[in-house]
VOPAGU-2260 file (C-alpha; in pm, 1 decimal, decimal comma):
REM VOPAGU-2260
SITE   aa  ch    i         X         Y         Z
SITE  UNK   A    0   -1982,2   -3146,5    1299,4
SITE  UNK   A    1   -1711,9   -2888,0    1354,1
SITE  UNK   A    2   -1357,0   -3027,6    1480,0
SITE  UNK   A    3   -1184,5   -2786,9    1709,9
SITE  UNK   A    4    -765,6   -2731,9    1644,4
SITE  UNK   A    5    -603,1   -2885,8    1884,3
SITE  UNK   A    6    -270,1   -2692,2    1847,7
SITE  UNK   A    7    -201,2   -2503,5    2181,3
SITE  UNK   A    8    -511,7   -2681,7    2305,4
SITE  UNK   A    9    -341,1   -2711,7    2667,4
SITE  UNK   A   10    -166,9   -2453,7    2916,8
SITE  UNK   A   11    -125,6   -2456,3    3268,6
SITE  UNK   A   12    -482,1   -2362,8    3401,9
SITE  UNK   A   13    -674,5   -2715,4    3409,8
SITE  UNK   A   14    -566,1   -3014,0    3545,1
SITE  UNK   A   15    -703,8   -3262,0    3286,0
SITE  UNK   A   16    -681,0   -3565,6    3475,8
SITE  UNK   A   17    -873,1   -3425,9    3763,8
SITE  UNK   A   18   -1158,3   -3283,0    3521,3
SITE  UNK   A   19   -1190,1   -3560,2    3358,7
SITE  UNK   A   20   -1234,8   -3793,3    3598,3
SITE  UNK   A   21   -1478,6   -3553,9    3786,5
SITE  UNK   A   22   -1647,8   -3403,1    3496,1
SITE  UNK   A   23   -1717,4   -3794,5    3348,7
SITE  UNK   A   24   -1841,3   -3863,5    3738,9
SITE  UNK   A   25   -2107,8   -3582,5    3714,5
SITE  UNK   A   26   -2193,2   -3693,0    3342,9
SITE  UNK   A   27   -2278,7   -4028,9    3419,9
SITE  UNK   A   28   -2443,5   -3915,1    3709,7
SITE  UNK   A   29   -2703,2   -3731,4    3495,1
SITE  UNK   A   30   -2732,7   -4010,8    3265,8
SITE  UNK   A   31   -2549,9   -3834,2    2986,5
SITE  UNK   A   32   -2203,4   -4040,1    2945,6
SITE  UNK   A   33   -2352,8   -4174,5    2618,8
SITE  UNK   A   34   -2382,0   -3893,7    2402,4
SITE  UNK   A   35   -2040,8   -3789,2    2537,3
SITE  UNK   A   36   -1888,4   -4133,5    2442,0
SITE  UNK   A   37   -2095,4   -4244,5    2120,1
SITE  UNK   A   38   -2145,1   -3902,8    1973,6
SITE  UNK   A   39   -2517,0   -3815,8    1823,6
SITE  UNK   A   40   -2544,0   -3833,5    1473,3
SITE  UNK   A   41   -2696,3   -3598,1    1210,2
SITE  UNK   A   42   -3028,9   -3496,4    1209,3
SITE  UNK   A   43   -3171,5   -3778,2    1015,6
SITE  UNK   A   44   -3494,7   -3548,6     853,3
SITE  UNK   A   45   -3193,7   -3328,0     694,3
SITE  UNK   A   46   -3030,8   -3606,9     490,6
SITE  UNK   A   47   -3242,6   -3687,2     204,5
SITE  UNK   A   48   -3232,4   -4051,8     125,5
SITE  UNK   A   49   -3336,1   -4078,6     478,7
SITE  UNK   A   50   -3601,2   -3788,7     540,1
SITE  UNK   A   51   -3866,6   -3950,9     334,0
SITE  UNK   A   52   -3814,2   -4285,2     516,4
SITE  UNK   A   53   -3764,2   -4251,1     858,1
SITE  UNK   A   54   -4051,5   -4274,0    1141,1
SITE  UNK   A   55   -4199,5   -4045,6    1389,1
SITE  UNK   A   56   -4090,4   -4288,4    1671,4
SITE  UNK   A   57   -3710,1   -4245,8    1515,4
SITE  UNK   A   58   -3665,8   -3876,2    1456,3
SITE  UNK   A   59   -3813,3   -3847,4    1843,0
SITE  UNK   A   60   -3568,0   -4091,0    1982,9
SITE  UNK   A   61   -3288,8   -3873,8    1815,2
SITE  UNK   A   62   -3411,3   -3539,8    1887,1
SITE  UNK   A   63   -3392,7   -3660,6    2294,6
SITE  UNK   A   64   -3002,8   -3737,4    2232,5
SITE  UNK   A   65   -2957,4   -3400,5    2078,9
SITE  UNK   A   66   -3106,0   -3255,2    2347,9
SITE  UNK   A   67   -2883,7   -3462,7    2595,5
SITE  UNK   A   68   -2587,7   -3363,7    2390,5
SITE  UNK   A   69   -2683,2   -3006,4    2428,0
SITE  UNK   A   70   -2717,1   -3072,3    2798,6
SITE  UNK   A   71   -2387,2   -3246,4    2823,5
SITE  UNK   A   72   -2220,4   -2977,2    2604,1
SITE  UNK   A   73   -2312,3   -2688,1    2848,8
SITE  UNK   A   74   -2188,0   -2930,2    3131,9
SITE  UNK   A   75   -1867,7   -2972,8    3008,6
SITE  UNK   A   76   -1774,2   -2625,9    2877,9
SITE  UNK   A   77   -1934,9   -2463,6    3153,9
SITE  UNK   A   78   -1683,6   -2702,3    3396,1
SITE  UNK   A   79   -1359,0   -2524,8    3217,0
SITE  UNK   A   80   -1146,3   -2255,8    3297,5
SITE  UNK   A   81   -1152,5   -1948,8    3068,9
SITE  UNK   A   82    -902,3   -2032,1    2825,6
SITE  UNK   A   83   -1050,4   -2338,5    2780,5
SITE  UNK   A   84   -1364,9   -2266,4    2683,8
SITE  UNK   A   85   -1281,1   -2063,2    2421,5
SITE  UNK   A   86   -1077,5   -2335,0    2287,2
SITE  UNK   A   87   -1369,6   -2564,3    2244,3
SITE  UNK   A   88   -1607,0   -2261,2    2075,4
SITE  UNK   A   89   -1600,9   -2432,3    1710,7
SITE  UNK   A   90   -1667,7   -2759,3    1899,5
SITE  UNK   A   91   -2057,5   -2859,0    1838,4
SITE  UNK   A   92   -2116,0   -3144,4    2033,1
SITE  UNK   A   93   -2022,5   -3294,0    2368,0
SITE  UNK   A   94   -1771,9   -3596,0    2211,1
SITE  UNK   A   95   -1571,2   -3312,8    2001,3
SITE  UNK   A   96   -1488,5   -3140,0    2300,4
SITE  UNK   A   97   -1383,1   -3440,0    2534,1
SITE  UNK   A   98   -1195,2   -3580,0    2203,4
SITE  UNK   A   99   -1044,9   -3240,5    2162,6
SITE  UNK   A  100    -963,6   -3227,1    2517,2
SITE  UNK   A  101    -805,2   -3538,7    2552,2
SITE  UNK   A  102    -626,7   -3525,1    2246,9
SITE  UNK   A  103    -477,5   -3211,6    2348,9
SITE  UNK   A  104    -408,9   -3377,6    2675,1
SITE  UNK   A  105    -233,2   -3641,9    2581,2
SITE  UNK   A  106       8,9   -3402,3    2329,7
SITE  UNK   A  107      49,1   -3231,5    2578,0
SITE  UNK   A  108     158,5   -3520,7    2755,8
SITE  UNK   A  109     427,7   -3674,0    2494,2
SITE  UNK   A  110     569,5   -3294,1    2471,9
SITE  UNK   A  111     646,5   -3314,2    2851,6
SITE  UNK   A  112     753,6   -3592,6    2891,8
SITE  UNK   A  113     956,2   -3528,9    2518,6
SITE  UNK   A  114    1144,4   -3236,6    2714,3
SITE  UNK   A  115    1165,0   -3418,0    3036,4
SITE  UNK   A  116    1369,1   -3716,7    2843,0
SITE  UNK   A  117    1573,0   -3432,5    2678,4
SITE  UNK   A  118    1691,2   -3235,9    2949,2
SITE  UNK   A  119    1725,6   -3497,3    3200,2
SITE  UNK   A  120    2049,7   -3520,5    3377,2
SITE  UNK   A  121    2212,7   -3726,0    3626,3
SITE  UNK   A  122    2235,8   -3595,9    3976,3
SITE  UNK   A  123    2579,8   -3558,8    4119,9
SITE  UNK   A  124    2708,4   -3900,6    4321,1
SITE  UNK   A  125    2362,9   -4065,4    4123,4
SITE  UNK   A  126    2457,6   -4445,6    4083,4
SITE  UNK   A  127    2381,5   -4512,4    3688,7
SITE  UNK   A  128    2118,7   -4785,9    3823,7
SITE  UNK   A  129    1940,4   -4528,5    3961,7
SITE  UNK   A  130    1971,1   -4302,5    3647,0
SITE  UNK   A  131    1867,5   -4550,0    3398,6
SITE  UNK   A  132    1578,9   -4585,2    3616,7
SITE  UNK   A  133    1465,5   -4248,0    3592,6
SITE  UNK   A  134    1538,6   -4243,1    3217,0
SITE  UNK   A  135    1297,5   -4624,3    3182,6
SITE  UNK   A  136    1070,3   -4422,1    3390,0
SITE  UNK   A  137     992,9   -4122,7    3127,7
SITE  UNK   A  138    1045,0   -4395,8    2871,7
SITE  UNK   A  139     781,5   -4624,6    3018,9
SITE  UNK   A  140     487,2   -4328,1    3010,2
SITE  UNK   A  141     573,8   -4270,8    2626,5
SITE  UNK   A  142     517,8   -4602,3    2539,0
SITE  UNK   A  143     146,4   -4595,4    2717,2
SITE  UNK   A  144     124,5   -4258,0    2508,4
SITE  UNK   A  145     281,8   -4495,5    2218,6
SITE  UNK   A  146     554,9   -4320,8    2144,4
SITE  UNK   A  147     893,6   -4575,3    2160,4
SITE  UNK   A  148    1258,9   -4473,7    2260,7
SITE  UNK   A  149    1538,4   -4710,4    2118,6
SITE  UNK   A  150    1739,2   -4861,6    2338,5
SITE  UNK   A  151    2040,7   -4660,9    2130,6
SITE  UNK   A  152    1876,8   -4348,5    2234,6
SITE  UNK   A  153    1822,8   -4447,7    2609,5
SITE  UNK   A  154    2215,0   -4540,9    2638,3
SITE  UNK   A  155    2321,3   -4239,7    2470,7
SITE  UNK   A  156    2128,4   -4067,2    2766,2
SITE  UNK   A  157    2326,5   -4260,0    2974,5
SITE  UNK   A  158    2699,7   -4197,0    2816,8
SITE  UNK   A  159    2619,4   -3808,0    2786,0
SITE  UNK   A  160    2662,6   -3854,7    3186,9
SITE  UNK   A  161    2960,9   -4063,8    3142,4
SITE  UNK   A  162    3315,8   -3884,4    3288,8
SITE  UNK   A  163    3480,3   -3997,7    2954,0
SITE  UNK   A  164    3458,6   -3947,4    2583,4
SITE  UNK   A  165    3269,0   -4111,8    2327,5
SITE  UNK   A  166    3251,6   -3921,7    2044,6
SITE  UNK   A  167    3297,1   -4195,1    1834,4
SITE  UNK   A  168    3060,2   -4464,8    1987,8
SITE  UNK   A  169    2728,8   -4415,4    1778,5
SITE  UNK   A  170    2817,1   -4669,4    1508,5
SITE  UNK   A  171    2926,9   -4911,5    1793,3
SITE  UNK   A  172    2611,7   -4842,6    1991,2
SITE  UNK   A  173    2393,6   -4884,7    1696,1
SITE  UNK   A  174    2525,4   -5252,6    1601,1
SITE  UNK   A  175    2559,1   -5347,7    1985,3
SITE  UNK   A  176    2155,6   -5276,1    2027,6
SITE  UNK   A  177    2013,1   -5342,2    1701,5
SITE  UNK   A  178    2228,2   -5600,2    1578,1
SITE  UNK   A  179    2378,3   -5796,0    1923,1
SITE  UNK   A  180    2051,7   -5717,4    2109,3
SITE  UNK   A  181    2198,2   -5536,9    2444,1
SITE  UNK   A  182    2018,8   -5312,5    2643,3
SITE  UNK   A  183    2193,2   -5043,2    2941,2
SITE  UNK   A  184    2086,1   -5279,3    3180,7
SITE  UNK   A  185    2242,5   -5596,1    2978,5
SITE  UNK   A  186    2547,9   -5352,9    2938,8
SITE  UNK   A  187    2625,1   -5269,1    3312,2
SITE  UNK   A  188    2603,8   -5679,4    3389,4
SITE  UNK   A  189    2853,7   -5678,6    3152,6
SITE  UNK   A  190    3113,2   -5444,1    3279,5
SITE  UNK   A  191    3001,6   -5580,0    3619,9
SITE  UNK   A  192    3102,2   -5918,7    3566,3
SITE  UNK   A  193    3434,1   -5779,8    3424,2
SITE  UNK   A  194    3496,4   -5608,9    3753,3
SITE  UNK   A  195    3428,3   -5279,1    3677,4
SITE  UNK   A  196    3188,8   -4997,0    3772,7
SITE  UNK   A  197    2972,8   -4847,2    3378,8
SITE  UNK   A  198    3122,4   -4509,6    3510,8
SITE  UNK   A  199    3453,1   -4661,6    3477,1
SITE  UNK   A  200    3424,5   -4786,2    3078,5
SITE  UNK   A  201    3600,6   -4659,3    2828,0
SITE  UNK   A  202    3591,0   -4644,1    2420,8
SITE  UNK   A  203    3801,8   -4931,4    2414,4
SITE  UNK   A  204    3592,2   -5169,3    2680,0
SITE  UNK   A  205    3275,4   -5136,8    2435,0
SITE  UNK   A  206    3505,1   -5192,3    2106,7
SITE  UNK   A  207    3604,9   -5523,3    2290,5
SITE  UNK   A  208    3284,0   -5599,3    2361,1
SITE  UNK   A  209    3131,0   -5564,1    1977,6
SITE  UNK   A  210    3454,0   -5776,3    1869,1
SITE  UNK   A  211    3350,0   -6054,8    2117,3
SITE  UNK   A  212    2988,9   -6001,8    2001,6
SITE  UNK   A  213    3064,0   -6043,8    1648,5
SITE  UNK   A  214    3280,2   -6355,5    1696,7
SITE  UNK   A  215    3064,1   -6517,1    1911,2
SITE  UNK   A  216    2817,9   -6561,9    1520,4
SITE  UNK   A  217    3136,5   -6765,1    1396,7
SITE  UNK   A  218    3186,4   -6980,0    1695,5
SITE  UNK   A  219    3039,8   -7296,1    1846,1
SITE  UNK   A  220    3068,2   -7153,7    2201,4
SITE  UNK   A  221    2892,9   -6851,2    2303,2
SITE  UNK   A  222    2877,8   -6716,1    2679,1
SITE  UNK   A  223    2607,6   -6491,8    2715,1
SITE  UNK   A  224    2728,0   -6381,6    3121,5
SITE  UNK   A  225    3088,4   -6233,9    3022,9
SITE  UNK   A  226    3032,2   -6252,6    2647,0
SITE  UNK   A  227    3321,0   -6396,3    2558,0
SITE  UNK   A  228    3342,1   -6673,5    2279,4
SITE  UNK   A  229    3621,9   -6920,4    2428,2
SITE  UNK   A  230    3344,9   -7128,9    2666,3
SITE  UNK   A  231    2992,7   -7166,9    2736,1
SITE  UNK   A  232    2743,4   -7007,5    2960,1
SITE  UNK   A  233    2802,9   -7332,8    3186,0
SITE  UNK   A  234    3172,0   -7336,1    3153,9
SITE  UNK   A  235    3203,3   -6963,9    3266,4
SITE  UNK   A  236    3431,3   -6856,5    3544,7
SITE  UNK   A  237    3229,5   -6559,0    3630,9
SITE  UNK   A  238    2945,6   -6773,8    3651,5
SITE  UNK   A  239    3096,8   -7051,8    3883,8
SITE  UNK   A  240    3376,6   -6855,8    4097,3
SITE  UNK   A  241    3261,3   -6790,9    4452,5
SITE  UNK   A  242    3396,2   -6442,2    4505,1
SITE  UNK   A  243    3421,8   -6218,4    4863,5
SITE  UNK   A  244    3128,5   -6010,2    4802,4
SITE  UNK   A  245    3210,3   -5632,8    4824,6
SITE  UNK   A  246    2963,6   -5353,1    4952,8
SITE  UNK   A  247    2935,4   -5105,0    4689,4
SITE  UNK   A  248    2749,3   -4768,0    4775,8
SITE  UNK   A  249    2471,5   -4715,4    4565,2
SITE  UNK   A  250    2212,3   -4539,5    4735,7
SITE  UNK   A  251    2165,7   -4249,5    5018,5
SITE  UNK   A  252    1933,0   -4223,6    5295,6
SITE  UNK   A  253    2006,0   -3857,6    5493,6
SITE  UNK   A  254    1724,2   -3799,5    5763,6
SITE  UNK   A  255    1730,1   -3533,0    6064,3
SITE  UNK   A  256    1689,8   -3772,8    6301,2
SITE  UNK   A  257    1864,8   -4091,8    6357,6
SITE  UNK   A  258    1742,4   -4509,6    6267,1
SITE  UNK   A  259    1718,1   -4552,5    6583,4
SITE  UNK   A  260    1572,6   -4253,9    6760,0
SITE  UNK   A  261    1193,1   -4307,9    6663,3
SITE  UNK   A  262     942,0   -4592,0    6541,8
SITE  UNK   A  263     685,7   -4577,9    6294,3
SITE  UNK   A  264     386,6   -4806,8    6157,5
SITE  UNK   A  265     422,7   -5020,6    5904,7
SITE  UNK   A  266     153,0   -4873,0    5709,3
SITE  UNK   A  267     344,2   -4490,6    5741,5
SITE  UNK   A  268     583,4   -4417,4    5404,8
SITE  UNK   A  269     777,9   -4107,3    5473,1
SITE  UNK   A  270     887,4   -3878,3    5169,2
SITE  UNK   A  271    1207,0   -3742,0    5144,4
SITE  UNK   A  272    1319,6   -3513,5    4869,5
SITE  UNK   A  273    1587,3   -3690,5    4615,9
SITE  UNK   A  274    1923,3   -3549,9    4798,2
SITE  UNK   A  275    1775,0   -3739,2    5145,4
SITE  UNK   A  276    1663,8   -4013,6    4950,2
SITE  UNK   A  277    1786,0   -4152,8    4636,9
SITE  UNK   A  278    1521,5   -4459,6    4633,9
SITE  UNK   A  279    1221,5   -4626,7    4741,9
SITE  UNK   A  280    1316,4   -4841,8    5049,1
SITE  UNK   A  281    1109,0   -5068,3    5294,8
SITE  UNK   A  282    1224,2   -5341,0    5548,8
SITE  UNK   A  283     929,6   -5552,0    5547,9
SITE  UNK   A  284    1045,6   -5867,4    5320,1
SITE  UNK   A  285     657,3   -5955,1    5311,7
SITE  UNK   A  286     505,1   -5644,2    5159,8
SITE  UNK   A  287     687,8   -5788,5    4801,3
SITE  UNK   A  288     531,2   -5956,5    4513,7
SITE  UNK   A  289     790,9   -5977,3    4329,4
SITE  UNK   A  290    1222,9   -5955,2    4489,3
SITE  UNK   A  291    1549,7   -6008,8    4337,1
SITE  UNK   A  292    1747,3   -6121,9    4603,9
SITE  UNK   A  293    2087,9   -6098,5    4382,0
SITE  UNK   A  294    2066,8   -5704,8    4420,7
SITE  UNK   A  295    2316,9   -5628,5    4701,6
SITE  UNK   A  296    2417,1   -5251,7    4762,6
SITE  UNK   A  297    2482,8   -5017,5    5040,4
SITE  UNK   A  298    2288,3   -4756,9    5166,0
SITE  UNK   A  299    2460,8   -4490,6    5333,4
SITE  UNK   A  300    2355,7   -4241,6    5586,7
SITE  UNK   A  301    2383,8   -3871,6    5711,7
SITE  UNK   A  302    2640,0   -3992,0    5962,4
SITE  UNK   A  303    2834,0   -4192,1    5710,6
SITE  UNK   A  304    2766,8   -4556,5    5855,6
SITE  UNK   A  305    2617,5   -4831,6    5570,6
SITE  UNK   A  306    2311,8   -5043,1    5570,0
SITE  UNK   A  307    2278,5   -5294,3    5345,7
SITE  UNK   A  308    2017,2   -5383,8    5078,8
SITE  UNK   A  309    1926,9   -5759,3    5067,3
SITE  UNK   A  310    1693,6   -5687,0    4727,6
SITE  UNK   A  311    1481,7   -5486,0    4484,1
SITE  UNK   A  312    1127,3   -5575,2    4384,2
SITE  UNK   A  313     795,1   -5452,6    4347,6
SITE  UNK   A  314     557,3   -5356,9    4594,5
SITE  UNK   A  315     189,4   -5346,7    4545,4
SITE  UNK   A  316     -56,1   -5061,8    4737,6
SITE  UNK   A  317    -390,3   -5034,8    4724,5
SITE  UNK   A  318    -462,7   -4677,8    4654,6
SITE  UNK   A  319    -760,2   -4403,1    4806,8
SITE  UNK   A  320   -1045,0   -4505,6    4584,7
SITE  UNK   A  321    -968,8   -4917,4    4570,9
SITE  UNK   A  322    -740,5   -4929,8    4272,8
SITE  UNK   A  323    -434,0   -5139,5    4292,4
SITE  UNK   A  324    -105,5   -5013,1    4199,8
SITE  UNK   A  325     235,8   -5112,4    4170,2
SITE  UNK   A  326     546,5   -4952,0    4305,1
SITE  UNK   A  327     838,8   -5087,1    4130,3
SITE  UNK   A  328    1177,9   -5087,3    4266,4
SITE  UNK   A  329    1145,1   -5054,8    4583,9
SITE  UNK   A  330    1452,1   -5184,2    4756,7
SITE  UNK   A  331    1491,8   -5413,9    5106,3
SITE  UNK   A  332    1648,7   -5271,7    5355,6
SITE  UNK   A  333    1580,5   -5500,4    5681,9
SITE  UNK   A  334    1773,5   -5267,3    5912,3
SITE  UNK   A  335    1570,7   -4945,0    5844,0
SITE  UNK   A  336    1282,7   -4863,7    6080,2
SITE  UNK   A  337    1080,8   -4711,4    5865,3
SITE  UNK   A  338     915,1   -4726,7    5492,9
SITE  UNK   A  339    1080,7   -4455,9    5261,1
SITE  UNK   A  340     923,7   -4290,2    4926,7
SITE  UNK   A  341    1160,4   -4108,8    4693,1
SITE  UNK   A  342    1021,8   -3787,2    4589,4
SITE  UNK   A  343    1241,7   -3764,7    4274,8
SITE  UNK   A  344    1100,8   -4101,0    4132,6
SITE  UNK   A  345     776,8   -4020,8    4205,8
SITE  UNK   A  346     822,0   -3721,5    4036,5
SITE  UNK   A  347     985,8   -3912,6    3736,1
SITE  UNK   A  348     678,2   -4146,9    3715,1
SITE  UNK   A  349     440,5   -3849,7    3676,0
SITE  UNK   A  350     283,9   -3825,6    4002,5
SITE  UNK   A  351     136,0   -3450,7    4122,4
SITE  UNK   A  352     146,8   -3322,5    4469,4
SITE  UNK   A  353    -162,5   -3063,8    4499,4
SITE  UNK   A  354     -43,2   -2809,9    4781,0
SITE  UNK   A  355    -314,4   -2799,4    5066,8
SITE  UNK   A  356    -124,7   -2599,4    5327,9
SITE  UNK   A  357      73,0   -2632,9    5643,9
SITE  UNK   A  358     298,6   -2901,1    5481,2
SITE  UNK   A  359       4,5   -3129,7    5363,8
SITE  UNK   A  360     -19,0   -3225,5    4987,8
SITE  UNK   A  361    -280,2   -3428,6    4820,6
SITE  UNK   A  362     -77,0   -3699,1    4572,9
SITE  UNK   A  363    -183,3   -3865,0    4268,8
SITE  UNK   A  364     -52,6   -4101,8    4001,0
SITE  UNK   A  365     -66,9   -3972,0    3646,3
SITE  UNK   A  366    -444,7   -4085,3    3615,6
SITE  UNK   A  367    -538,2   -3856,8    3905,1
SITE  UNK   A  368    -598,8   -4150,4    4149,6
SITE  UNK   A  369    -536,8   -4047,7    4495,1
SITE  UNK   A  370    -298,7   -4260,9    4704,1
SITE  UNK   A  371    -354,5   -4230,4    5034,8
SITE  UNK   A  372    -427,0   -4027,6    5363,1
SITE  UNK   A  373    -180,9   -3762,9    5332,9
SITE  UNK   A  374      36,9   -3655,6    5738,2
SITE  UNK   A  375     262,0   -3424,9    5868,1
SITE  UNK   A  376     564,0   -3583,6    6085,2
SITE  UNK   A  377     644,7   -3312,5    6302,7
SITE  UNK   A  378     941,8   -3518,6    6432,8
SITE  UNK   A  379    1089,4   -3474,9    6152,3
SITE  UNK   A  380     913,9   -3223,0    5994,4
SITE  UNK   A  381     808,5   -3350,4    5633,6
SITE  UNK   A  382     517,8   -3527,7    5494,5
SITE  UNK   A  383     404,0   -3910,5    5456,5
SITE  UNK   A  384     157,3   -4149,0    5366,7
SITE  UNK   A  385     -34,9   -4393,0    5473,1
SITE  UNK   A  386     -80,6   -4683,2    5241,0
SITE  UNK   A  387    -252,3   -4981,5    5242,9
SITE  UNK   A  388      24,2   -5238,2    5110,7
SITE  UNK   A  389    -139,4   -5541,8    4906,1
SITE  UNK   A  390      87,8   -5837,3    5111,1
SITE  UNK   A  391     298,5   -6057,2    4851,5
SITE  UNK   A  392     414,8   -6300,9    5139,2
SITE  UNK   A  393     702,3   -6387,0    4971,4
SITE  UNK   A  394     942,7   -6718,4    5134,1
SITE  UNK   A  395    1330,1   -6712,6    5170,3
């Protein structure tokens, strides 16, 4: 059977994940998923070491999948935009166009999300938590797509946004990730437990850093919490010292009206656009499966006073159609009054917001899945959800 080229297979015209998931509905509906998934083979009386052979009974049972692959082919053409369908003209059965199409698809994909890693920037006042979590975010829908990014290449994201220079930092970079094992996240503990902010490092902090790395494979002490070689993990002062915990600003929460002014139900998730809110947030300590309790930050508001965030974990949703699904980093803020969605790391994660008028959008996750009943706050004049949040009951 002719294979169609997939090159250019994919504009702007067809959401795939939406036609799929309908188009495989109706196919399954009319009892023709099969062909579409297993493919019909050749006619069997037009190969020769089989046309002498083969039974009445057999050539009849094939000749009803051809014809459901003929069915299934005008289904699924038929179902696509113009530009589409002329893509899929050399195609002769049903499976090489859905192959075609989701091979396209899923190019498609990796070059997105290939251009969305490379032009990626960090916002202005953006924490570089909350920019390596943008970055892990792109990364994480490559690796379902299997394509890998080095941990090397997601710090050198990171540094690009860095105030200082580091020309000279790829060999260092190289041999503190491939050799010593560090990651950006390992990285910022690092310069955190040295007392200073990633934004503030220099060429000199990391060159410290691969010297105590390196020594560290020569001595019989090894400290893997300041990385330093004179003591171990147990021994170390960072470790052990109680120190006056300071409030450092990470995160942003501007709305138009103030905490206090309204309430909302717990099962309401307002959406604010990235420059009103830099993060997921909820106060309800029981809607988490899973909470790191060490993650103190502040969150400051329009007026300039700071709320503080007891934790960061993941929060799990049951979505529209019954699937579950897990919203990660979501932090806990006890003194908001309301559940906040970040519209810039939803966007990072893939999802689509289909525009349904008069403020209302219809939002899915990269698979298409809806999430929830979609409202318009006319208090404050933007949109939010209501989700159905799978309880983790978590104790203190």
């Amino acid at each position: 059977m002719a294979t169609a080229n997939t090159q250019d297979a994919f504009s702007d015209d067809l959401n795939y994940e939406i036609w799929a998931q309908t188009t495989k509905a109706t196919l399954i509906e009319k009892g023709l998923w099969d062909v579409v998934e297993n493919g019909v083979s050749q006619d069997p009386s037009k190969i020769p070491e089989l046309a002498a052979t083969i039974q009445a009974e057999e050539l009849s049972k094939w000749r009803d999948l051809d014809v459901k692959d003929t069915k299934a082919l005008q289904i699924l053409q038929s179902s696509l935009t113009d530009s589409y369908f002329r893509k899929t003209l050399s195609s002769s059965s049903a499976k090489d166009v859905w192959d075609l199409l989701k091979k396209g698809n899923e190019e498609a994909k990796v070059s997105r999300l290939e251009k969305q890693f490379e032009e990626l920037k960090r916002y202005e006042g953006e924490s570089v938590d909350s920019y390596i979590d943008r970055i892990e975010g792109i990364v994480e829908q490559l690796s379902r797509l299997k394509i890998e990014k080095s941990e090397y290449q997601i710090c050198m994201k990171v540094f690009t946004s860095l105030p200082g220079s580091f020309d000279g930092m790829a060999s260092v970079l190289k041999e503190l990730m491939d050799v010593h094992h560090m990651t950006c996240n390992s990285l910022g503990d690092y310069f955190n437990f040295n007392g200073y902010e990633f934004d503030s490092a220099t060429e000199e902090d990391f060159l410290v850093l691969l010297n105590n790395l390196r020594l560290q494979s020569k001595s019989d002490k090894s400290c893997d919490v300041c990385y330093k070689n004179s003591h171990n993990k147990e021994d170390c002062k960072m470790r052990n010292e109680e120190k006056e915990e300071e409030i450092v600003v990470e995160y942003k929460l501007s709305t138009e009206v103030s905490l206090g002014d309204l309430t909302y139900d717990e099962d309401i998730w307002m959406i604010y656009e990235y420059a009103k809110a830099t993060n997921h947030m909820t106060p309800y300590e029981k809607y988490f499966t899973t909470l790191d309790r060490t993650h103190r930050a502040g969150v400051e508001l329009a007026d300039g006073k700071v709320i503080m965030v007891e934790g960061r974990g993941d929060v799990k949703i049951m979505m529209k159609g019954g699937k579950k699904k897990t919203i990660k980093n979501v932090l806990f803020v006890p003194k908001l009054n309301r559940n906040v969605l970040s519209f810039g790391q939803m966007m990072s994660r893939g999802y689509s917001f289909e525009d349904e008028g008069v403020g209302i959008y219809i939002i899915r996750d990269r698979t298409g899945e809806e999430f929830g009943e979609t409202l318009f706050d006319f208090d404050e004049k933007r949109m939010a959800l209501r989700l159905k949040v799978v309880e983790g009951n978590l104790t203190s």
